[in-house]
N, C-alpha and C positions, 0 to 999 in steps of 0.2 A: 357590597355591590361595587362593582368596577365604576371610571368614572365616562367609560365611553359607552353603559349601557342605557338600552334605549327602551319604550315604552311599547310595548305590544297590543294589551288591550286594559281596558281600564273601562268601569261605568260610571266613574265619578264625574259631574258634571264640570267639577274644576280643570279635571285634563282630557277633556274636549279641544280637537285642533280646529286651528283656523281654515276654512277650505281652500283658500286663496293662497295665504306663504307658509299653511302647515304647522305653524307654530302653535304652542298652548296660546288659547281666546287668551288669556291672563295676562300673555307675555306679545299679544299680537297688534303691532305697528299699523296696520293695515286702515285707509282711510274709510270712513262708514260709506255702503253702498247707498248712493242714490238714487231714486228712484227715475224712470225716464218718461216724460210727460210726453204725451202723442200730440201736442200742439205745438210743440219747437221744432218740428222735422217730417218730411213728405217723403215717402221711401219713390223709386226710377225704379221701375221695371223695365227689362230689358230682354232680348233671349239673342244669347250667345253662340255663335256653331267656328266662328275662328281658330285655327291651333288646338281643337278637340278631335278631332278624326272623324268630324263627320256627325260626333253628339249633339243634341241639343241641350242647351243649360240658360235655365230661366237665372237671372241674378239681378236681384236685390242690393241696390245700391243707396248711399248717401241717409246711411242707417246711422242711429247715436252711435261714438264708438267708445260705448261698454261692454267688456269684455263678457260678463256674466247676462248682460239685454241680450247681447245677442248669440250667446251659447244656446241660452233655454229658445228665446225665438227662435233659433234654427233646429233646434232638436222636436220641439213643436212640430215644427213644417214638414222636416224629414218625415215624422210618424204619420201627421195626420195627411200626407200625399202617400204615405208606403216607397219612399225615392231616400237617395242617398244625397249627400250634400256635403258641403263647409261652409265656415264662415273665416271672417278675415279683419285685424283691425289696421291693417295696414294703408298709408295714407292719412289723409284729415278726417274718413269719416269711416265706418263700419259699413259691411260688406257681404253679402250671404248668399251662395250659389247653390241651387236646386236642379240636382237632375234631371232632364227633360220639360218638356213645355207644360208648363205645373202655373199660368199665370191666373186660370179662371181660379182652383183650387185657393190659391194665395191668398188672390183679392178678397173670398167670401172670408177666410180665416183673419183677415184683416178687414173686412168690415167689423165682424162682431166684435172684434178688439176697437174699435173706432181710431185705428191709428189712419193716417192721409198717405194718399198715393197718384203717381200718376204713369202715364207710360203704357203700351199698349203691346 
């Protein structure tokens, strides 16, 4: 076997990659995820139409910014509204824009999560 050959598929549980930098778990650097506690952080709701053409876009601001919190919270929000979206860690804090005016939706999915908000 060559020394530049690579691993295609394997079900051994030892050459499982890491999801984050890809590497084998075994061999991966990566610091343990932490969990994000809904009592250090109040998300700003907002709705946006500036430099959109005229769109409406609810966004979620002053969010943890973990990169993996708020992949899944926004992929959450995108499905359970049927809306397109992104998220964003750019800045001091995480960042999640939701297409059109999506804030009632938001709030109840963020009640039952019991995280805090504010913004109207």
């Amino acid at each position: 076997m060559s020394s530049n050959s690579r691993l295609v598929w394997s079900d051994d549980p030892k050459d499982q990659k890491c999801p984050r930098c890809h590497e084998f778990k075994k061999n991966c650097q990566c610091e343990p995820i932490s969990t994000v506690k809904s009592t250090n952080w109040v998300a700003v709701f907002r709705l946006e139409k500036n430099g959109r053409g005229g769109k409406t876009v609810t966004v979620i601001d002053q969010l943890p910014k973990q990169e993996i919190f708020l992949r899944d919270l926004c992929k959450e929000l995108k499905t359970k509204c049927g809306v397109g979206g992104t998220y964003s860690t750019e800045g001091k804090e995480g960042l999640i824009e939701i297409q059109g005016d999506k804030r009632i939706q938001i709030k109840t999915i963020f009640d039952k999560k019991g995280y805090k908000y504010k913004g109207m």
